[in-house]
MARTOR-503242 format. One line per 8 residues: number of its first residue (from 1); their letters; for each residue y, x, z of C-alpha. Coordinates in pm, 1 decimal, always signed. Example, Ala and Ser with C-alpha at 12.3 -4.5 7.8 and 13.67 -1.06 7.14 Angstrom:
<nodes>
1> as> -450.0,+1230.0,+780.0 | -106.0,+1367.0,+714.0
</nodes>
This chain:
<nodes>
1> xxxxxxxx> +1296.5,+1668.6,+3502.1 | +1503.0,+1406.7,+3650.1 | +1393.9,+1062.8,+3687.6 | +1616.4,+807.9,+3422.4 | +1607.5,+438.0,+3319.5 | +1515.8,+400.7,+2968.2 | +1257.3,+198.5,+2788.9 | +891.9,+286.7,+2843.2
9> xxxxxxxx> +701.1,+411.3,+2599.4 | +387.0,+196.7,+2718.8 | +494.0,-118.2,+2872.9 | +852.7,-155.5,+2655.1 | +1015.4,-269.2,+2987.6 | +1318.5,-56.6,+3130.3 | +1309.7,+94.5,+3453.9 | +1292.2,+409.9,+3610.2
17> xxxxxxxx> +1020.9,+657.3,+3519.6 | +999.5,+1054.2,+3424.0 | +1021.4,+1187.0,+3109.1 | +703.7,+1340.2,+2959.7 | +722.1,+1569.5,+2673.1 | +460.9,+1677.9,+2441.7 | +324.7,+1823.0,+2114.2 | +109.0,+1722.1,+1817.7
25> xxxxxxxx> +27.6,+1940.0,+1492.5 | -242.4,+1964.3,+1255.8 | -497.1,+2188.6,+1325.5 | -645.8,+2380.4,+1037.3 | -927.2,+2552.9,+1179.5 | -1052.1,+2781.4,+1444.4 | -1297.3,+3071.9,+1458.2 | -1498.5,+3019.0,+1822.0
33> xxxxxxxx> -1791.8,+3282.2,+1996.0 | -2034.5,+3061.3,+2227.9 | -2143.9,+3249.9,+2533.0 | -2410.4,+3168.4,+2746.2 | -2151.9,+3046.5,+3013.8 | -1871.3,+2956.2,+2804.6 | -1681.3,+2903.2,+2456.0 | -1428.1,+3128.7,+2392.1
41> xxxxxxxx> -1166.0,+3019.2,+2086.7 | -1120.0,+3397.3,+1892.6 | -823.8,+3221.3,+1630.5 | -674.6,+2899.4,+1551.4 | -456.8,+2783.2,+1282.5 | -201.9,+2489.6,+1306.0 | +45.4,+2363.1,+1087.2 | +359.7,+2094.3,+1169.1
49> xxxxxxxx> +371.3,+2122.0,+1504.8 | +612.9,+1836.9,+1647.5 | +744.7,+1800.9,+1983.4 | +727.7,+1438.2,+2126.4 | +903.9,+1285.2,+2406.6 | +787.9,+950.1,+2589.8 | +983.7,+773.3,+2876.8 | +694.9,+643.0,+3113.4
57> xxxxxxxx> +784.9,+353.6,+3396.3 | +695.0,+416.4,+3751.8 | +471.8,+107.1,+3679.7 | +305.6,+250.2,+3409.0 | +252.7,+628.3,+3597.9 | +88.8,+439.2,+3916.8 | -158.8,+273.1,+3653.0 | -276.0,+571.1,+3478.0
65> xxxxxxxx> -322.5,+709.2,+3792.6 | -504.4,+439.5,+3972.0 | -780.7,+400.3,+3678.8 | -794.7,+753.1,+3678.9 | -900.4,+824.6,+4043.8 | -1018.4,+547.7,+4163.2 | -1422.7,+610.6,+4045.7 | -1484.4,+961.4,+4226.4
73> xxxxxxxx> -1458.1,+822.2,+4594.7 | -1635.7,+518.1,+4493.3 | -1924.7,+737.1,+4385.7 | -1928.2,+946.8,+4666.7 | -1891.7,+670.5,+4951.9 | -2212.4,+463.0,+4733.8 | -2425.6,+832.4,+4751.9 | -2322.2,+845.0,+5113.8
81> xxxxxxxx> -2444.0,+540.9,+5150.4 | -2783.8,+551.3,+4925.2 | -2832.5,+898.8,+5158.9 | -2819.6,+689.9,+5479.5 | -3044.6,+461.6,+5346.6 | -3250.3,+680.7,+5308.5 | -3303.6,+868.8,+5602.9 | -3388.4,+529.7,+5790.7
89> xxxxxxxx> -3741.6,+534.2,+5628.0 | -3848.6,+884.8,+5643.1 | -3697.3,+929.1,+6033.4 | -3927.0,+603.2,+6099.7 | -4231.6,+728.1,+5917.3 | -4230.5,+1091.0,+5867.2 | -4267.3,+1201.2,+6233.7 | -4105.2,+1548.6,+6361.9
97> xxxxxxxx> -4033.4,+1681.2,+6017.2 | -3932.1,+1352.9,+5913.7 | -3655.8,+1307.9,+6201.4 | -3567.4,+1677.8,+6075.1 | -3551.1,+1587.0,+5738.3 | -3363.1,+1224.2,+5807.3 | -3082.7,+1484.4,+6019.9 | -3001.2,+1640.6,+5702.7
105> xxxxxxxx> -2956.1,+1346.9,+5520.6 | -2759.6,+1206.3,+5804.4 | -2501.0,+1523.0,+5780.3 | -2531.1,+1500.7,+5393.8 | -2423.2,+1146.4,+5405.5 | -2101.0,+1251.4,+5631.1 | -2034.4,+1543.7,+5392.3 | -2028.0,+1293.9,+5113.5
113> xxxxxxxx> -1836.0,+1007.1,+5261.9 | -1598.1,+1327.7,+5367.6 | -1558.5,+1423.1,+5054.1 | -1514.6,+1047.9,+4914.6 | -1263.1,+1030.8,+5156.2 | -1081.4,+1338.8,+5063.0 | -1052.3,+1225.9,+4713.0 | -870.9,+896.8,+4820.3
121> xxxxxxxx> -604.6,+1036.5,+4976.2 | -591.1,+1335.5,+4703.4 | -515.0,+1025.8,+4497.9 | -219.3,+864.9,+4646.0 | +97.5,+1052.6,+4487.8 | +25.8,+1290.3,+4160.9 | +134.2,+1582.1,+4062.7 | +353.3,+1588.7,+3726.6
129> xxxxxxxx> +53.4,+1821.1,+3580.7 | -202.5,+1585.7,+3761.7 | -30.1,+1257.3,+3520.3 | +74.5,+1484.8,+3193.7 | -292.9,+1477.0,+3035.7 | -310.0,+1086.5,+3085.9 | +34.4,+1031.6,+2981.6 | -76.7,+1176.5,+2703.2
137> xxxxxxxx> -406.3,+992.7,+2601.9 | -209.3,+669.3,+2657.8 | +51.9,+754.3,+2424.7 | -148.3,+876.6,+2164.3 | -218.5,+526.2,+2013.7 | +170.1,+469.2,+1978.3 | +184.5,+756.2,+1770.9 | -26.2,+699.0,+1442.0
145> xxxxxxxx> -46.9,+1042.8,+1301.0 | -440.9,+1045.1,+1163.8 | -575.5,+1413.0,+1195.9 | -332.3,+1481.7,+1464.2 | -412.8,+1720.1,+1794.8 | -189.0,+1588.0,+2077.3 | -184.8,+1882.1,+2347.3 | +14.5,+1894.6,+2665.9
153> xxxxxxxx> +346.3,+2091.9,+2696.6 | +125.9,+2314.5,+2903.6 | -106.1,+2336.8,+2644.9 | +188.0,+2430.4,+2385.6 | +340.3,+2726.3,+2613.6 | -65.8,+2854.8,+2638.4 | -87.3,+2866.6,+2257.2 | +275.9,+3018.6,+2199.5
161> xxxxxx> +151.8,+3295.2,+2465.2 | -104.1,+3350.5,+2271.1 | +66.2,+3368.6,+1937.8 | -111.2,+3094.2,+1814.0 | +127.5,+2851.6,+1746.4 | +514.2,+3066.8,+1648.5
</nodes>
């Protein structure tokens, strides 16, 4: 969708932002089968399905984002660092199997700061699929339909595939 100046949905303010669009309905009931691995949803019923459309600010967008990502490098980068920490006392103590056992911490440490470092810069720009789920969340409060099931547009087209919502 093109990007437009309108008011946001969030913030109130105008500026330029993306259009999100998405659905809410009741849902009636659904028939599920737990596996050992997984639930699987057999049937569903819903009833007043409404399409919703919400102008979100760039402002607003780079928010959701930003308290969305920011915790998973954190966490890795503090394990990296709890890891390295580690590994100083048993290479000190623990003798030839302790050196080998402070080298794998050592490379697990790396892998995790990697990884924590992957994850930032995963996080800098989002994906329009990436920002529709929190879009959503957020914009559920400025909608006050009680019993309501707010689902993504992705969400919607999944259910009409599967006949579940006509």
């Amino acid at each position: 969708m093109p990007k437009s100046v309108d008011e946001c949905l969030l913030c109130g303010r105008e500026g330029k932002g993306k259009r999100f669009t998405f659905y809410s309905g009741e849902r009636k009931g659904s028939s599920r089968t737990e596996l050992l691995s997984a639930t699987v949803t057999v049937s569903e019923r819903w009833s007043d399905v409404q399409m919703h459309e919400a102008h979100v600010c760039r402002d607003c967008q780079e928010r959701l984002w930003a308290e969305h990502v920011k915790w998973p490098p954190i966490l890795c980068w503090a394990g990296a660092g709890a890891l390295l920490v580690a590994s100083l006392p048993i290479g000190l103590l623990g003798g030839g199997v302790g050196l080998a056992i402070a080298a794998v911490l050592i490379v697990a440490a790396l892998a995790a700061g990697g990884a924590g470092a992957w994850l930032y810069s995963q996080g800098k720009k989002p994906r329009r699929a990436q920002l529709e789920p929190l879009v959503v969340q957020e914009a559920m409060g400025w909608f006050p339909d009680e019993g309501r099931t707010f689902i993504t547009s992705e969400q919607y087209v999944e259910l009409v595939d599967r006949g579940i919502i006509g």
